[in-house]
C-alpha positions as CSV (number, residue, x, y, z in Angstrom):
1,X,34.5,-53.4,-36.0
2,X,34.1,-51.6,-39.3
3,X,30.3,-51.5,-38.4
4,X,31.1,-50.0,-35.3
5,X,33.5,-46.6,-36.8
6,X,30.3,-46.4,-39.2
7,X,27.9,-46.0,-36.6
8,X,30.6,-43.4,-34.2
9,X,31.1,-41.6,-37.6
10,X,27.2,-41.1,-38.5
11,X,27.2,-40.2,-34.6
12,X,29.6,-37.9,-34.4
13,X,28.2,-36.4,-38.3
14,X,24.4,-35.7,-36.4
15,X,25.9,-34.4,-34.0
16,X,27.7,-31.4,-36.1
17,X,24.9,-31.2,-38.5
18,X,22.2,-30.9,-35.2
19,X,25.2,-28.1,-34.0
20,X,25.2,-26.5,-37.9
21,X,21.4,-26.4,-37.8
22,X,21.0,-24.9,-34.6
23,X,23.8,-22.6,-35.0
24,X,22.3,-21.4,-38.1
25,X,18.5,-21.7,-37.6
26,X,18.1,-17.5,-37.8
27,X,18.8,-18.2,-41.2
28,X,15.1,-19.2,-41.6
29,X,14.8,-15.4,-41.1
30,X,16.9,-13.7,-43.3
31,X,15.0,-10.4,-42.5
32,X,15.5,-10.2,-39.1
33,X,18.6,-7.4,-40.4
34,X,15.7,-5.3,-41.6
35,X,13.4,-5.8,-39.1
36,X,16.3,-4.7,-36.4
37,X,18.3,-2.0,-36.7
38,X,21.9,-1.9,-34.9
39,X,20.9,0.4,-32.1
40,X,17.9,-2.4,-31.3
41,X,14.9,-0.4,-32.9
42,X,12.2,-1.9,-35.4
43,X,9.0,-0.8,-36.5
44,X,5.9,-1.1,-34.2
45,X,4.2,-3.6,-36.7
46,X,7.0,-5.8,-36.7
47,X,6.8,-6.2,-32.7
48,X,4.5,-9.3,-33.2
49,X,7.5,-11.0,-35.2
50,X,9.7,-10.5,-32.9
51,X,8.3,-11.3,-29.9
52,X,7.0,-14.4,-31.5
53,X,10.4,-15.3,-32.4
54,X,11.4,-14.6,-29.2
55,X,9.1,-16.7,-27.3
56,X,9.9,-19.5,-29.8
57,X,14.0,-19.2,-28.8
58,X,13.1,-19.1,-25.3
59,X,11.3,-22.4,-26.1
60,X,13.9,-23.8,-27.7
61,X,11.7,-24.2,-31.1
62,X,13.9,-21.1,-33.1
63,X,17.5,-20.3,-32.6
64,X,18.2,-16.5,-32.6
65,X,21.9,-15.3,-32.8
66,X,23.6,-13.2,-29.8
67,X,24.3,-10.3,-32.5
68,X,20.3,-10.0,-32.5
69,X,19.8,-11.0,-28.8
70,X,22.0,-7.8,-28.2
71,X,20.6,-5.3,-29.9
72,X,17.1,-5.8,-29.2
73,X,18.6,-6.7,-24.8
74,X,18.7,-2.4,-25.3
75,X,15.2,-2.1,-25.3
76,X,13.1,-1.1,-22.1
77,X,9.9,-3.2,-22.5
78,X,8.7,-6.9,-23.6
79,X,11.0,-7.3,-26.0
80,X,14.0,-6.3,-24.2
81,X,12.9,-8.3,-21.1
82,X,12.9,-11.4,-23.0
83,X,16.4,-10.7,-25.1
84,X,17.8,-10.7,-22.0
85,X,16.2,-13.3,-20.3
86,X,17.6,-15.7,-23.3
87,X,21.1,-13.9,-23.4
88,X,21.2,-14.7,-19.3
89,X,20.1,-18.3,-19.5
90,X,22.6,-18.7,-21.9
91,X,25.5,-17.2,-20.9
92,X,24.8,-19.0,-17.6
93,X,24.8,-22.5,-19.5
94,X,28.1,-21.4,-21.3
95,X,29.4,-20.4,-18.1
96,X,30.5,-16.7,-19.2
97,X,29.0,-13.7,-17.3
98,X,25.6,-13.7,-17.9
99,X,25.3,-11.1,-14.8
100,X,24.6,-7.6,-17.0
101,X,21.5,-9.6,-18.6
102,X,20.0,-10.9,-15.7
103,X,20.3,-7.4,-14.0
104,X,18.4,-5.8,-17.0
105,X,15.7,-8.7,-16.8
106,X,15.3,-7.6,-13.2
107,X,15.0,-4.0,-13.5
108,X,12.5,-4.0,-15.8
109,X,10.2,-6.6,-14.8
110,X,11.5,-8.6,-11.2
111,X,10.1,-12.1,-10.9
112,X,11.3,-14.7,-7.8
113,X,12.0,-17.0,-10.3
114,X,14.7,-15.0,-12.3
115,X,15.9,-13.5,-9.4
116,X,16.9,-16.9,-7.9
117,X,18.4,-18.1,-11.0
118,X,20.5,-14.9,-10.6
119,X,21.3,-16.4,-7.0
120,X,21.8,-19.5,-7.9
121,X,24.4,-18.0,-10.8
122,X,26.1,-15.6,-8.5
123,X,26.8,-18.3,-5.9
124,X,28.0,-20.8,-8.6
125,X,30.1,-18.1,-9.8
126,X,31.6,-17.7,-6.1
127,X,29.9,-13.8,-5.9
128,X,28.4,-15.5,-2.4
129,X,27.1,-12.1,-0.4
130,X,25.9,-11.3,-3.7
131,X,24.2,-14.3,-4.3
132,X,22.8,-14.2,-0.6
133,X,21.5,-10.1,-1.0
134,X,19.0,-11.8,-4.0
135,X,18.0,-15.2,-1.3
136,X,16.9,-12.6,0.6
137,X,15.0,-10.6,-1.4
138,X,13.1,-14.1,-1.9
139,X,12.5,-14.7,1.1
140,X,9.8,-16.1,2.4
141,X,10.2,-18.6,-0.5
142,X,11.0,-22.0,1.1
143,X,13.3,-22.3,-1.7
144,X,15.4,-19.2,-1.3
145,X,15.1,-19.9,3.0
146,X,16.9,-23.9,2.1
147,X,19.5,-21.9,-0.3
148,X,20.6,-19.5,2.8
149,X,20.4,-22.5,4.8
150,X,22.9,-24.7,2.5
151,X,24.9,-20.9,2.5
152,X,25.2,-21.2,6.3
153,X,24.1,-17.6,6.3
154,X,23.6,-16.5,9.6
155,X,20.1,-16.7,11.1
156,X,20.1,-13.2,12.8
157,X,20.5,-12.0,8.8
158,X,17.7,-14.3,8.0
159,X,15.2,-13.1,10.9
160,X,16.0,-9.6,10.3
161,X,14.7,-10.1,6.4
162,X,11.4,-12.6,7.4
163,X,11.0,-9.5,10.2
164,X,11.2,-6.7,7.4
165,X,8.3,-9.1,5.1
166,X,6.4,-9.5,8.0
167,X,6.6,-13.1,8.0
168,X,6.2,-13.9,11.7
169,X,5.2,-17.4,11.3
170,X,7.8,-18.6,8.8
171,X,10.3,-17.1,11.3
172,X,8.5,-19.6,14.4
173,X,8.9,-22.2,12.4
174,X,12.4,-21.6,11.1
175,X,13.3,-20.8,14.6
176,X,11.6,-23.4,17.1
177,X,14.4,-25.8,17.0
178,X,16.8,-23.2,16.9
179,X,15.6,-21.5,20.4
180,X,17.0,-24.3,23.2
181,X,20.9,-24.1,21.7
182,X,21.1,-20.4,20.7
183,X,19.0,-18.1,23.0
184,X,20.2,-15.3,21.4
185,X,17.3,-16.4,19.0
186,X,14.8,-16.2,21.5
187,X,14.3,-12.3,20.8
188,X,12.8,-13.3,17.4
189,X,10.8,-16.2,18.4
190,X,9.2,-14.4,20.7
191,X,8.3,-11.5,18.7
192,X,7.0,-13.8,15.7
193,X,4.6,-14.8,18.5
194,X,3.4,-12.1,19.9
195,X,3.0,-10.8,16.4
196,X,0.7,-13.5,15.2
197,X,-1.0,-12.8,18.6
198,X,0.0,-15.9,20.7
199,X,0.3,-13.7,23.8
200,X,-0.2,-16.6,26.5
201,X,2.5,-18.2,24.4
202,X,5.0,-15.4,24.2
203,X,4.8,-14.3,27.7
204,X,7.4,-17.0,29.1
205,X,10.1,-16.0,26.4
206,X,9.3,-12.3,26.9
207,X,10.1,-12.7,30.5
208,X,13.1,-14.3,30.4
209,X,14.5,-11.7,27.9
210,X,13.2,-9.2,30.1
211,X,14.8,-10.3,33.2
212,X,18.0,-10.9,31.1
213,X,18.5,-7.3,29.8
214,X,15.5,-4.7,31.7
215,X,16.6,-1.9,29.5
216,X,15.6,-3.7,26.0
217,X,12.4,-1.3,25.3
218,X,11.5,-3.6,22.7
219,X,11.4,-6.5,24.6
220,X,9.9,-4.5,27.5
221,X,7.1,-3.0,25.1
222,X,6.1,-6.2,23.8
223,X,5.9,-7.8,27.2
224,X,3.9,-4.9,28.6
225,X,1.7,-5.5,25.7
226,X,1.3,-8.9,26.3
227,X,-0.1,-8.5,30.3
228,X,-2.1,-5.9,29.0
229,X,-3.8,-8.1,26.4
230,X,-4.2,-11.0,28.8
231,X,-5.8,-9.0,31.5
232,X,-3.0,-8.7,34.1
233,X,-2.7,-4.5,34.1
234,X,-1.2,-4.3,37.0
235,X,2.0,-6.0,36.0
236,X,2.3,-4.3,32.7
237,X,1.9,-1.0,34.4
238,X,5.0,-1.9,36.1
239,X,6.8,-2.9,32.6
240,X,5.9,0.1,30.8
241,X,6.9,2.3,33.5
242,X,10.6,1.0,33.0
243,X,11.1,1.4,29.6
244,X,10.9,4.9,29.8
245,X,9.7,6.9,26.4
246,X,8.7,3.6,24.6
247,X,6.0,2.3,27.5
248,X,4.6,5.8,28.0
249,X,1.9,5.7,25.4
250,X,0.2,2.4,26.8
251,X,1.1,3.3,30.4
252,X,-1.3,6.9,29.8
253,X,-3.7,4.3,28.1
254,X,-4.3,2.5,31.4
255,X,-3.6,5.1,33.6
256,X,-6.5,7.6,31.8
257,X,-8.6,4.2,31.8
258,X,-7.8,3.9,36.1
259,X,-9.1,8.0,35.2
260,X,-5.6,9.0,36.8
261,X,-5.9,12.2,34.9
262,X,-2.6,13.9,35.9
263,X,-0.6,10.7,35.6
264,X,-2.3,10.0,32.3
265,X,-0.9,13.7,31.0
266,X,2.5,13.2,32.4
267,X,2.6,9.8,31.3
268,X,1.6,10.6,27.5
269,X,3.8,14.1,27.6
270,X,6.8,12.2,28.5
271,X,6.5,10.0,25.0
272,X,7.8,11.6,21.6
273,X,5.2,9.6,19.8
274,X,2.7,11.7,18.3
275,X,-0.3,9.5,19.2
276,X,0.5,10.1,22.5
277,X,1.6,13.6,22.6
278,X,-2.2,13.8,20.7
279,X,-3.4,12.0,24.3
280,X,-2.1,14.6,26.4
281,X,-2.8,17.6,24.5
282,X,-6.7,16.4,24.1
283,X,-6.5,15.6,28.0
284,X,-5.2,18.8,28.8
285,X,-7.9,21.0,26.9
286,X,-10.8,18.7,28.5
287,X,-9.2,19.4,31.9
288,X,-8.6,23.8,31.0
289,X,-5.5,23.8,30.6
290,X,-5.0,25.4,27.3
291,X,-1.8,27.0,27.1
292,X,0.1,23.6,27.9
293,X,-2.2,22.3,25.5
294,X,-1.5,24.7,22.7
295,X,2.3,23.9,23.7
296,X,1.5,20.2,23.1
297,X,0.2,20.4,19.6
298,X,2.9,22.9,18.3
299,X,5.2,19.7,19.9
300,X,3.2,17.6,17.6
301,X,2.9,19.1,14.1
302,X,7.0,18.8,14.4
303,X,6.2,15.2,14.1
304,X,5.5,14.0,10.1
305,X,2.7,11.9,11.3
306,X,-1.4,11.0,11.1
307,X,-1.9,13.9,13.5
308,X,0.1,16.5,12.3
309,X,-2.6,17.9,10.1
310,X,-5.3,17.8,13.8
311,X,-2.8,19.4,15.7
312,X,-2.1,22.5,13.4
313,X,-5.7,22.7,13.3
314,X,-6.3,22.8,17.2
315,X,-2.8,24.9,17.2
316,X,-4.5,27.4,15.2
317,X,-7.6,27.8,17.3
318,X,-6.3,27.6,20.8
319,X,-3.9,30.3,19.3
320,X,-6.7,32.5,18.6
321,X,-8.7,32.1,21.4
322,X,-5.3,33.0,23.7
323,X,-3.9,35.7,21.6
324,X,-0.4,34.2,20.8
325,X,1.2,34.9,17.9
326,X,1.9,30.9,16.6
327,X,-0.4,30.3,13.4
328,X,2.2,30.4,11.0
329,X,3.6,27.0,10.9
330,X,-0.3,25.6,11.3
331,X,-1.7,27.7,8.9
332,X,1.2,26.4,6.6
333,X,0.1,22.7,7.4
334,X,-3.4,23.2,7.1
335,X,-3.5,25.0,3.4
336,X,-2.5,21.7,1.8
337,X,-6.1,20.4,3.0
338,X,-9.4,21.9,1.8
339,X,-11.2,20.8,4.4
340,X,-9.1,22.2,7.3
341,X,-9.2,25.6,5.4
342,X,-12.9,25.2,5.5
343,X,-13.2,25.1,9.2
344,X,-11.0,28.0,9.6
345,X,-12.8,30.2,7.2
346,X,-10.4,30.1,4.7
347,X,-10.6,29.0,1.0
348,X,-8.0,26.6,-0.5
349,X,-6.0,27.5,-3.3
350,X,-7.1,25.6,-6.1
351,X,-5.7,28.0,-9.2
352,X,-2.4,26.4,-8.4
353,X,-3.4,23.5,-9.4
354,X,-2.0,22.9,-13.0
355,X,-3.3,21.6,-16.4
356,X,-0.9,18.9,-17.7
357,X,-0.7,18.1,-21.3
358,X,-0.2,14.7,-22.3
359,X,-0.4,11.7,-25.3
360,X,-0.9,8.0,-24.9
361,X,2.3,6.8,-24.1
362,X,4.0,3.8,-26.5
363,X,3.8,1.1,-24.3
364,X,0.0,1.3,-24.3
365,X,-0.3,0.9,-27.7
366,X,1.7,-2.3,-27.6
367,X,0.3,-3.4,-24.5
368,X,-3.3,-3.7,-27.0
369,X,-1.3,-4.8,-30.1
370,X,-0.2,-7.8,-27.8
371,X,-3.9,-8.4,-26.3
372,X,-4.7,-8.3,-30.1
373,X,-2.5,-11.2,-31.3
374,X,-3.5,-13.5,-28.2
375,X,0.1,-12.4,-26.6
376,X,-1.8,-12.0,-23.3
377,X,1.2,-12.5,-20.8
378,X,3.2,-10.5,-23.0
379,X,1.1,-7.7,-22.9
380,X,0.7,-8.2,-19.1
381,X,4.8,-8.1,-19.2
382,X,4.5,-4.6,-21.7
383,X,2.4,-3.5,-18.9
384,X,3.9,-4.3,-16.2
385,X,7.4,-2.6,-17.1
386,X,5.7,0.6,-18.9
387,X,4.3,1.3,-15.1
388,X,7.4,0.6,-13.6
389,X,8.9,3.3,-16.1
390,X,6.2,5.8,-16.2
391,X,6.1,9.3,-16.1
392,X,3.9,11.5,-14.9
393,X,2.5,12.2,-17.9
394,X,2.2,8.6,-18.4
395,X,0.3,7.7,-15.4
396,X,-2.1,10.1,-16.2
397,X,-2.5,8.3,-19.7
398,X,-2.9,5.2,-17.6
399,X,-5.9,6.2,-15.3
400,X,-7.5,7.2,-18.9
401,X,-6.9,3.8,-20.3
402,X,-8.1,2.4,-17.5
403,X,-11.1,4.3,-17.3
404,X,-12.0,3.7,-20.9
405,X,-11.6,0.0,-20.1
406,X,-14.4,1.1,-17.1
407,X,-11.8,-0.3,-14.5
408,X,-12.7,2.7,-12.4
409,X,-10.4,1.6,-8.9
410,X,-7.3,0.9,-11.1
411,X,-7.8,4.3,-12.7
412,X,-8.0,5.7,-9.4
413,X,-5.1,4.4,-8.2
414,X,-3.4,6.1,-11.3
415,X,-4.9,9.5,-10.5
416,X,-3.4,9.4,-7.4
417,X,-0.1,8.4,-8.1
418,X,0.0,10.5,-10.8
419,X,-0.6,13.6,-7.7
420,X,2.3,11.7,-5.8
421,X,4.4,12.9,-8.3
422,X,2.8,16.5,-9.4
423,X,-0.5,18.1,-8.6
424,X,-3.2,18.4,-11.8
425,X,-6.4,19.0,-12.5
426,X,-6.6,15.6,-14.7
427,X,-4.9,13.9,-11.2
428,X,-8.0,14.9,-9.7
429,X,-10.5,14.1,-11.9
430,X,-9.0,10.4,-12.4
431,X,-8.7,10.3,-8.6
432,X,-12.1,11.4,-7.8
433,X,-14.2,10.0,-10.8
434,X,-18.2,9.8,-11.3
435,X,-19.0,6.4,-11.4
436,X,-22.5,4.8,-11.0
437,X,-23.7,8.5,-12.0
438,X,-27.4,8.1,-12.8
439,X,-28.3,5.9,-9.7
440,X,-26.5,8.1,-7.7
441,X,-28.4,11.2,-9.0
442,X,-31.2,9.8,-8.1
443,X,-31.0,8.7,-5.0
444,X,-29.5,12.1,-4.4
445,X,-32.7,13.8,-5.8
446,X,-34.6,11.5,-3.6
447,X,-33.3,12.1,-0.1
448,X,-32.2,15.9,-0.7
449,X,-28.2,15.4,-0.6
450,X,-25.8,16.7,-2.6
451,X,-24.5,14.2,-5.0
452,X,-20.7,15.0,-4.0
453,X,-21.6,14.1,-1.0
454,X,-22.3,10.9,-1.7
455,X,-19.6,10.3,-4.8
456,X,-16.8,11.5,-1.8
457,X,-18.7,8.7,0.9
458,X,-18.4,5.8,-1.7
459,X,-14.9,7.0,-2.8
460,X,-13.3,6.8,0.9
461,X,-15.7,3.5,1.8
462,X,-14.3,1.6,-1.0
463,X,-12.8,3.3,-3.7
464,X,-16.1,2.4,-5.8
465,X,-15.1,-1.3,-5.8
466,X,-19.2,-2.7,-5.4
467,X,-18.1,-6.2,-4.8
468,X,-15.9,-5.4,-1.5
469,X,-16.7,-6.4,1.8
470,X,-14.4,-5.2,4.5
471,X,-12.8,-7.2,7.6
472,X,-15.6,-6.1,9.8
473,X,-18.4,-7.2,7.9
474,X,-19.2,-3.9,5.7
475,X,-20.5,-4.5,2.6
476,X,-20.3,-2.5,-1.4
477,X,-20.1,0.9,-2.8
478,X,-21.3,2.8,0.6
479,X,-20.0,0.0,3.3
480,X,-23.2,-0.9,4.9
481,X,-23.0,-2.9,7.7
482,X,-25.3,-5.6,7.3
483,X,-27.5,-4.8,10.7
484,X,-27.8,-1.5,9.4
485,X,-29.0,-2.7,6.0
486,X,-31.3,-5.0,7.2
487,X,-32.6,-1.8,9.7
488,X,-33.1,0.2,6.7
489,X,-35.1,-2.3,4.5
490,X,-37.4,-2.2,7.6
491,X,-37.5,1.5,7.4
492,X,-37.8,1.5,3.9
493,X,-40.5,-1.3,3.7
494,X,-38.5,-3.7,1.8
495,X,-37.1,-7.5,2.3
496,X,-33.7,-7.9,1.6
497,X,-30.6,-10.5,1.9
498,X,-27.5,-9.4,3.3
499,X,-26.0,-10.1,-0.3
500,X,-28.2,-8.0,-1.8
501,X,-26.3,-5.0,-0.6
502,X,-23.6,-5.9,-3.2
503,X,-25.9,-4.7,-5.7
504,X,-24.5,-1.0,-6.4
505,X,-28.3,0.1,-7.1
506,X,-29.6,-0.8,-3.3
507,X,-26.0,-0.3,-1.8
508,X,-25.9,3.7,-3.2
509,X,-30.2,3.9,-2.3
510,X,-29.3,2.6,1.2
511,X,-26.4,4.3,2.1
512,X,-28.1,7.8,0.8
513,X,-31.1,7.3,2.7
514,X,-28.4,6.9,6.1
515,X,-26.6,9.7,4.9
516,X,-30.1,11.9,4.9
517,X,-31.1,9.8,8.0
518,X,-27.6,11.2,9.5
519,X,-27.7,14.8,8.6
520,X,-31.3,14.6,10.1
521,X,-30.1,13.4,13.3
522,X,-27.5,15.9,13.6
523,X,-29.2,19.3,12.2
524,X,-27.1,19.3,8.6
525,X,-23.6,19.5,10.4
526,X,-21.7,17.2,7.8
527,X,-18.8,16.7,10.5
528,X,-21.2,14.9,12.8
529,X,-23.3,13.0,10.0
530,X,-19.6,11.8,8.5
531,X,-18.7,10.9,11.7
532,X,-21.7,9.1,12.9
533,X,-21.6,7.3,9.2
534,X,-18.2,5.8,10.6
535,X,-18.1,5.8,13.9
536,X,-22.1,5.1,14.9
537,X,-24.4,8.1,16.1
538,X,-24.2,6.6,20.1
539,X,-20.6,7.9,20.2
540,X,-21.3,11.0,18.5
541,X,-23.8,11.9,20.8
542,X,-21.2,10.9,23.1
543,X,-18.6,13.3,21.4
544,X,-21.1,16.2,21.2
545,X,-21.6,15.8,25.1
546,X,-17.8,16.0,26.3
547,X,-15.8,19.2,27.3
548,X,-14.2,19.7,23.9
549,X,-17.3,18.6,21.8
550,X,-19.7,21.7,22.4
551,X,-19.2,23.2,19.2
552,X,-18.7,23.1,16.2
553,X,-15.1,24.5,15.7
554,X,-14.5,22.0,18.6
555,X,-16.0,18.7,17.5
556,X,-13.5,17.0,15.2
557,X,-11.0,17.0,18.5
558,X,-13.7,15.6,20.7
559,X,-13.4,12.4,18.5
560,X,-11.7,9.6,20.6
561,X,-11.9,7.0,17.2
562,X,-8.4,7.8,15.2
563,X,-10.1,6.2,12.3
564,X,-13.6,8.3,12.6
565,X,-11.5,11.5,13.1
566,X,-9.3,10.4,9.4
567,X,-12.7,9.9,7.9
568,X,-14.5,12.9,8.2
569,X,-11.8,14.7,6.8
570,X,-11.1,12.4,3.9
571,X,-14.4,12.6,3.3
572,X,-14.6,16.5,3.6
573,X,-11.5,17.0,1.4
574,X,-13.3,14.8,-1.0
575,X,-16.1,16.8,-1.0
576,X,-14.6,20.0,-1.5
577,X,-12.4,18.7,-4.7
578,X,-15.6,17.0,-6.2
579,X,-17.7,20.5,-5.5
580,X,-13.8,22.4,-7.3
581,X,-14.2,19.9,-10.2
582,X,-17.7,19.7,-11.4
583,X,-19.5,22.3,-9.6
584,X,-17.5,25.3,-11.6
């Protein structure tokens, strides 16, 4: 007995002393007073020892008391993140409100795995619709779709999230047992099919739906679509033509194919989608009328879309050309773009473009003090939240740390973020850099083009990433197509392997000597050459035949490709800033 009350005494003693220890561990860092001051600020040199110590309490090898936890929770960066990512998980195991700490932790650096222990603490502290709002945001986690589950959280919520992510097959699978008891499902299901283009599939719920409720233009539009797409035109003719507005697009589309002209026009006018207003307007120039025409584009550049930009442009001319007084609002459109301004004769106004003045932001400096001390997901964290936070000013800074790191697409992607926010000359330069500079001097020497031209072809084919091949098959700097490549090595006397065209020397040689072989073909005209590049010389041969393709004011609207007409004024605009930038 006596042995027994020893050994429950020396229990019960370990178990205060492991309690005392733990309790009292900071003690092992008596400086952490003068290392953190009471508003949560140290030096920059200390931020080594701190994170370190940090890492080590989320570990569970140091103990660090709340009092410092708190103070240093204030801070916007890696150090912060991880105060309150401790403060959170422990709160949570004490059961007190650990929600203020886990909402910092999110706001500067959101991860699915703190965001569902934030679920999973909301819905144990009976905060359920909160709990459910961060499931969602998971979603399509199979983790956070079983937690909704367990929630009983209606499936219409669910489907409406997976539809908003995109996630058409997690939906079909989610729904599939669903569908026989509740066809109120059935709306979703079908959509996810159709989606992940099972259109022989879809059709059977799509009709039933249809049937059910006629005047569902959603359900009508993706039935229509999915006759069309398995070759029974005839029928989805008949579908679009019921769902008024929201079938008229792909009712003109197989109406202009049937070359039903007027019904094609009257089918695409009656839509207040701008692709489809863009239909009608280019119909109705081919076939003379130009006043209705005119009346059709000023419909359009009301629309913030793709083609609001094309239509000013074609509102401007067919104003001219008819003497009405209605180049105002075009005009107004058309001086955000060099290029456009170009066509019209006009220059763009590049002196209000500003200088900006900037410094290296903070957060870059710790970002490489981290790297430096083999803290490499820390600095990734540092990173990660000084982007989140940053100024424009900052991003700027960012495309030149980038750059200095020669990670030419990420500063890019800066540059033009940095524009997002305000225009500057330093926006542009990051955004249209000069990468691969003395092979593409060369090779611009060589076949007589201006280098721009070719800098403002790479940048639009892909971003100078020389390693990218695109879902069609196109491969590095210039996107050659293989076929093409292969064509050229012949011209060029040379043997080559499709792979060999991710080798930024050949890529920027080959795609200069098409560029030439383009501008050749086409007497100079850079519209043409750009949008043979894209779009294949056949069709702009094509282009340059039809009723709106005769000249040269006219061509770009003659272009039936969305994409080739996008690209030849990327490409132009690109042109122009890289002739404002380096040619003055």
């Amino acid at each position: 007995m006596r042995v027994k009350l020893l050994i429950g005494f020396f229990v019960i003693l370990c178990a205060f002393g492991i309690l005392f220890y733990y309790h009292n561990k900071d003690q092992n860092h008596p400086y952490l007073d003068e290392l953190i001051l009471d508003n949560g600020q140290y030096e920059t040199e200390d931020a080594v020892e701190i994170i370190k110590l940090l890492l080590d309490a989320q570990a569970g090898r140091e103990h660090i008391r709340d009092q410092y936890l708190l103070k240093l929770s204030q801070n916007k960066n890696a150090i912060g993140y991880y105060a309150n990512l401790i403060l959170a998980s422990r709160y949570d195991i004490r059961n007190n409100d650990a929600e203020e700490f886990y909402t910092n932790a999110l706001n500067l650096n959101p991860t699915n795995d703190v965001r569902f222990n934030f679920a999973s603490f909301l819905a144990k502290k009976g905060k359920t619709s909160d709990a459910i709002e961060e499931y969602l945001n998971i979603l399509p986690e199979n983790r956070a779709l079983q937690a909704l589950i367990s929630l009983e959280v209606d499936a219409n919520i669910i489907c409406t999230t997976l539809i908003e992510k995109r996630s058409w097959k997690t939906i079909e699978e989610f729904l599939a047992p669903k569908i026989q008891s509740d066809p109120l499902l059935m709306k979703y299901y079908a959509r996810a099919l159709f989606e992940q283009e099972e259109y022989t599939k879809a059709i059977p719920f799509l009709e039933d739906l249809y049937n059910l409720d006629p005047d569902d233009s959603d359900v009508g539009w993706w039935y229509g679509r999915s006759l069309e797409l398995t070759e029974q035109a005839e029928r989805a003719k008949e579908i679009y033509s019921s769902i008024g507005t929201r079938g008229a697009y792909r009712l003109g589309v197989l109406l202009e194919r049937n070359q039903q002209t007027n019904a094609a026009i009257e089918a695409y006018r009656s839509s207040d989608e701008a692709i489809s207003l863009w239909r009608a307007g280019r119909m109705q120039e081919e076939s003379g009328m130009t006043s209705k025409a005119l009346e059709t584009y000023l419909e359009i550049i009301e629309i913030e879309s793709a083609y609001k930009d094309d239509a000013a442009y074609r509102a401007y001319i067919l104003s001219n050309r008819l003497g009405r007084n209605a180049t105002d609002k075009p005009l107004e459109i058309l001086s955000e773009h060099p290029s456009w301004m170009k066509r019209i004769g006009k220059e763009y106004n590049w002196d209000s473009i500003p200088v900006v003045d900037y410094n290296k932001p903070e957060f870059l400096e710790m970002v490489e003090l981290y790297e430096a001390n083999g803290l490499e997901n820390v600095s990734n964290i540092e990173l990660s939240i000084g982007s989140r936070l940053a100024t424009v000013e900052d991003k700027l800074a960012l495309g030149d740390w980038y750059l200095e790191k020669e990670d030419v697409y990420w500063s890019v992607i800066w540059g033009l973020r940095s524009l997002m926010d305000e225009p500057s000359r330093r926006g542009y330069e990051l955004s249209h850099p000069r990468p691969y500079e003395d092979l593409v001097l060369e090779a611009a020497e060589k076949y007589n083009i201006d280098a721009n031209l070719i800098w403002a072809v790479m940048r639009e084919e892909s971003f100078y990433r020389h390693d990218v091949t695109s879902w069609a098959g196109a491969i590095g700097l210039m996107q050659i197509m293989p076929a093409t490549g292969q064509d050229i090595a012949s011209r060029l006397n040379k043997t080559i392997k499709d792979s060999d065209l991710l080798n930024p020397e050949i890529n920027i040689n080959f795609g200069a000597f098409y560029i030439r072989s383009m501008l050749d073909m086409f007497s100079g005209d850079i519209d043409k050459a750009m949008a043979a590049y894209n779009g294949g010389p056949g069709n702009v041969s094509r282009w340059n035949n039809s009723p709106l393709g005769t000249t040269k004011e006219d061509f770009p609207t003659a272009i039936t490709f969305f994409e080739t007409q996008e690209y030849i004024t990327k490409v132009k605009n690109s042109y122009k800033i890289y002739n404002w930038l380096y040619n003055d």
